[in-house]
N, C-alpha and C positions, 0 to 999 in steps of 0.2 A: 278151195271153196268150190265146191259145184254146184249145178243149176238151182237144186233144188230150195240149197240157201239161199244163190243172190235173191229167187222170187220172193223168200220170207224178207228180206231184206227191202227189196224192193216195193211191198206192200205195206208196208209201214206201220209193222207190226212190233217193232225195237222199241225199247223203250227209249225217252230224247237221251243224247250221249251215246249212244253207241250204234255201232254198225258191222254189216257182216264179220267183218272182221278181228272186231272186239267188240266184249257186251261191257256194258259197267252194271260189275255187282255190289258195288259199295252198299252198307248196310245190311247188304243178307247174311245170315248169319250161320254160312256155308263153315266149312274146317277141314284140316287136313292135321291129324294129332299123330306123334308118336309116344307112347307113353310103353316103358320098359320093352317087354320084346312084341309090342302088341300097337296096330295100327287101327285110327279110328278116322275114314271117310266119308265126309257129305258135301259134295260138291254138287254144284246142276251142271244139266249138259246140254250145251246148244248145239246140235251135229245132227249125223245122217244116222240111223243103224241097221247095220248091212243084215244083221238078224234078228227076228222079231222076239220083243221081251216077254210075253205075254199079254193075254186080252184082259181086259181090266184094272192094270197095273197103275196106280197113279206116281207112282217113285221112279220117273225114269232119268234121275238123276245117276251120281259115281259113289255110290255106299257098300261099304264095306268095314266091318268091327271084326277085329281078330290078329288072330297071328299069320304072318305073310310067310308063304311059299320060300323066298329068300328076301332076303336085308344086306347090302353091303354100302356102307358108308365108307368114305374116303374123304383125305382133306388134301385138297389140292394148293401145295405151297406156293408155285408164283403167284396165285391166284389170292392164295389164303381163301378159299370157299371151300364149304363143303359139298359132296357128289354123296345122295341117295340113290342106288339102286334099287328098287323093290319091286314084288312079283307077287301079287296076289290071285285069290281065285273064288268066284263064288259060286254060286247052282247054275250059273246062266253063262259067263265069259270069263278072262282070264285078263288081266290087267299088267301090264309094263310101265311102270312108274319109276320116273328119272325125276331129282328132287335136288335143285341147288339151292344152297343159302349161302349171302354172301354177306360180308363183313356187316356191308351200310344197315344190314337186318333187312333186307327184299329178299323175297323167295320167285323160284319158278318151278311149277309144276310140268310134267309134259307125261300125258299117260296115252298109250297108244294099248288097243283096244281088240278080241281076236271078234267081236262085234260090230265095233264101232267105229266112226271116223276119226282121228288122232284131236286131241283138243290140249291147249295150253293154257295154264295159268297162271298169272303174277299177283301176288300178294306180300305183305310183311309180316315179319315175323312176331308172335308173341310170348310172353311166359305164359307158362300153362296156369291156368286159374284151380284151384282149390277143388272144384266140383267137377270134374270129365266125364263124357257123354254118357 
């Protein structure tokens, strides 16, 4: 965490529940999809960015629609989890995307960023519903 967060934190700018170190996004209706060989991101992003996104931008969330860079999924047997590797790219930065799911149905995301400050996230897992983004 650096300076620049603790102050956001410290100003009491968070919504109640959460804090520097975790936000609660419950109810927003963020998503991390993989549907055949094509991946579909909209996450928000609470961090620093070491490069600027452009002036006017109101989306400076993690989106990304398309086919990724590489895909490597593994299923890790002690564990019974599975391990997403994935490596996308868009007009702006390059994204590394590590993606566990585990038995219980919890996920964690963890995308490190050739922009941005590294960010993680926990969520569960769903079926995919009928209509995708």
């Amino acid at each position: 965490m650096t300076q620049g967060i603790t102050q956001v934190a410290n100003s009491g700018l968070l919504m109640p529940g959460s804090n520097a170190n975790r936000i609660d996004l419950m109810g927003n209706s963020n998503y991390f999809r993989v549907v055949g060989d094509s991946v579909f991101i909209n996450l928000p992003y609470f961090g620093e960015r070491q490069i600027g996104g452009g002036y006017g931008n109101p989306d400076v969330g993690i989106n990304f629609e398309g086919v990724p860079l590489s895909y490597v999924l593994t299923k890790e047997e002690k564990d019974n989890k599975y391990t997403a590797e994935i490596k996308v790219r868009d007009e702006i930065e390059t994204l590394a995307i590590n993606l566990f799911l585990f038995p219980s149905g919890k996920a964690d995301i963890y995308v490190n960023s050739t922009h941005r400050s590294s960010i993680r996230y926990t969520g569960e897992l769903q079926e995919a519903q009928k209509e995708l983004p």
